[in-house]
C-alpha positions, -999 to +999 in steps of 0.1 A: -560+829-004-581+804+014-583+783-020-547+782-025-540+769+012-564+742+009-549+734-029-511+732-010-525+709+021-540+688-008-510+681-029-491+676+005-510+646+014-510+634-021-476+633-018-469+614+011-490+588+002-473+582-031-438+578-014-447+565+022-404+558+022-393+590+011-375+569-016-376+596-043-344+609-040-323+574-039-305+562-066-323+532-081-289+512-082-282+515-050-289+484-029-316+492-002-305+505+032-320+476+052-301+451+026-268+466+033-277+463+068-288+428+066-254+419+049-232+436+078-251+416+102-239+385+082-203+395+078-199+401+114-191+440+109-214+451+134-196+481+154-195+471+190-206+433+191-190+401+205-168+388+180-181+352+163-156+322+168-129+318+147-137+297+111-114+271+131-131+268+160-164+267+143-155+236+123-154+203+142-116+187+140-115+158+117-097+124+120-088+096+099-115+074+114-149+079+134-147+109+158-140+097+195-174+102+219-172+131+241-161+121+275-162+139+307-121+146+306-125+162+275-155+184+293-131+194+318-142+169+343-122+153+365-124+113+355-139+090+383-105+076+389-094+104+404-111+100+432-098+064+435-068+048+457-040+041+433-035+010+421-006-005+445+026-006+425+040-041+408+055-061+432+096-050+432+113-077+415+139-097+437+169-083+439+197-109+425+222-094+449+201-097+484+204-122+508+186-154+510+158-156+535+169-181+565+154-211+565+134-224+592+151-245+612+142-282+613+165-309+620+147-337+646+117-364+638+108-396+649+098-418+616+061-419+611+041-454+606+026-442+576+062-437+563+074-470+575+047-488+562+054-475+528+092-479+529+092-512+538+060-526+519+041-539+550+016-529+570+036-547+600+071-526+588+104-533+588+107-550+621+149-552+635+158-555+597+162-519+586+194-527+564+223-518+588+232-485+603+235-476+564+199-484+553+186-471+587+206-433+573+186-439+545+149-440+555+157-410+577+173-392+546+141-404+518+115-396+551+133-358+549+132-355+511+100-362+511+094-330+531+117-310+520+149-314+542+166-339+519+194-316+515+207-319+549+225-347+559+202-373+587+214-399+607+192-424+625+198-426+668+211-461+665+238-478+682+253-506+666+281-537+678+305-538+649+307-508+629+323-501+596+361-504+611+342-533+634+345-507+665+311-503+684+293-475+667+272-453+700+242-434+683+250-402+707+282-399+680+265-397+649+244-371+650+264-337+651+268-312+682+231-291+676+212-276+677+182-298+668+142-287+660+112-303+652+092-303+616+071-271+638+105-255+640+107-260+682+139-269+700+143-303+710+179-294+726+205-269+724+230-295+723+242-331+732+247-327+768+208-312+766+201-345+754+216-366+784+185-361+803+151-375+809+136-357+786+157-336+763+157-299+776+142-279+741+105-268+743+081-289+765+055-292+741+079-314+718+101-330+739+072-343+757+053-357+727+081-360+702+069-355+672+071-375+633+083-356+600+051-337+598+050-322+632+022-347+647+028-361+682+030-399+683+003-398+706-021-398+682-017-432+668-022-448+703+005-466+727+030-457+697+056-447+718+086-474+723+114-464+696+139-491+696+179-474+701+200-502+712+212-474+739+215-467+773+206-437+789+241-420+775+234-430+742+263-455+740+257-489+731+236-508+758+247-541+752+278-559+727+255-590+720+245-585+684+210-598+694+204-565+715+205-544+681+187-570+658+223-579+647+232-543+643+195-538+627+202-561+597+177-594+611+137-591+612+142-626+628+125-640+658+155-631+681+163-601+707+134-610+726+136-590+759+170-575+748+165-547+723+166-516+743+139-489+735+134-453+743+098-439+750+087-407+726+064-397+755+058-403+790+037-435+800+005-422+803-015-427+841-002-399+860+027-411+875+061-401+865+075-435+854+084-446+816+094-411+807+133-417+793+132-412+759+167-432+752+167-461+776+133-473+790+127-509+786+132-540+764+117-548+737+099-583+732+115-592+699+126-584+663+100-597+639+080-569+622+047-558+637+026-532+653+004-528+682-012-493+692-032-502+718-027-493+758-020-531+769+009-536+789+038-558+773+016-571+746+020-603+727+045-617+708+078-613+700+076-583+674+093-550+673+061-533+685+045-555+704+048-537+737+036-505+724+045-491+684+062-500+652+094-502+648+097-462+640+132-445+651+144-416+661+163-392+630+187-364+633+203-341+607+241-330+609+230-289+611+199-273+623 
């Protein structure tokens, strides 16, 4: 009995060894179990798993030319302009149908020098000689082109003896009703009868330096300030000899001398209240072209300026 025990233990162990698998009893055409298993794995038939993506979404999406780079929007980022101010929007286009803007008002000057040196060719002006009332219209009209007025009407502040219907011509009636601004766009005067006074009654600091085409006081040239009118202190023709007006502003002769009436375009200077009528103040000592800017009394001579300017005038336009 012992014998056989130890023969049965033998062939046990003999056994085991020879199939460590326990293959035996499988079918030799039957693909091995851990094959089978492998090729599940594969396939994607595993029971219970997480699902692989989709053969789509596993391909990457062609185009017709190089891919585009990843960016962060298509990360889901939010791009850096988002965090930006917005660009403003175009400016609105004008509307055909809206109302002009206003234009600033400007409707008063006193002829610079530079203006009539150029006009005239000389440095010394045009002297008395400024071709008739006519020709005197149109260096005030050119002077306001040249800055951008020229499409109002201007008038220079010029009496005259024999008009066109040979009638005196009085410079007060020639130059519209107001009211009347400088080139800074500051009243001069409300009207004519503001006009009538020393001074004119708009804002002092024109009225009291009254000022060229482009805005500048006359001060700044010097003693620039006696502006030849032919007027009295109404603005009517002063006197009916032709002499007193250059004859009627057509002669650049040696005539008028002490009889062409001037206004002043500011105050004498010195403190004292005296030389301040911007119409009527004094005669001048002649009509020959010239110009003096210094501070010396009557001056020399027997031109238009030589007791203080040159021969510049005063220029109005028909609406404000």
């Amino acid at each position: 009995m012992k014998k056989l025990i130890l023969l049965l233990t033998a062939w046990a162990l003999v056994g085991c060894v020879d199939d460590p698998a326990g293959t035996d009893n499988v079918d030799p055409g039957d693909p091995p179990a851990a094959d089978g298993a492998a090729t599940d794995a594969a396939q994607g038939t595993n029971d219970g798993g997480i699902d692989p993506p989709a053969a789509d979404d596993a391909q990457p999406t062609t185009t017709d030319g190089p891919m585009a780079p990843v960016t962060t929007e298509d990360v889901g980022t939010p791009p850096a302009e988002a965090d930006a101010a917005p660009s403003p929007p175009d400016a609105a286009s004008p509307d055909p149908d809206a109302a002009p803007e206003p234009e600033a008002p400007f409707s008063f000057f006193v002829t610079s020098l530079e203006a009539m040196r150029e006009l005239s060719g000389s440095e010394d002006g045009f002297g008395g000689d400024l071709g008739g009332l006519d020709g005197a219209d149109a260096i005030c009209q050119t002077i306001a082109d040249g800055v951008g007025v020229g499409h109002k009407e201007w008038r220079a502040f010029l009496s005259v003896v024999n008009g066109p219907d040979g009638e005196p011509v009085h410079a007060i009636d020639r130059i519209g009703e107001g009211p009347w601004y400088d080139a800074n766009h500051r009243l001069v005067s409300q009207n004519i009868a503001g006009l009538l006074n020393e001074r004119p009654d708009g804002d002092p600091q024109s009225v009291n330096d009254l000022p060229t085409e482009f805005g500048q006081p006359l001060s700044v040239y010097g003693d620039a300030h006696d502006i030849p009118t032919g007027s009295d202190r109404t603005g009517r023709l002063n006197s009916d000899d032709p002499e007193a007006t250059c004859d009627d502003w057509t002669s650049a002769e040696s005539i008028g001398q002490d009889m062409v009436v001037c206004g002043h375009s500011f105050p004498r200077r010195g403190g004292r209240r005296r030389g301040a009528q911007w119409i009527s103040d004094h005669q001048l000592r002649g009509c020959t072209p010239g110009v003096n800017l210094l501070q010396n009394g009557r001056g020399e001579g027997d031109c238009i300026g030589c007791s203080g300017g040159y021969g510049g005038i005063y220029c109005f336009a028909l609406s404000p």
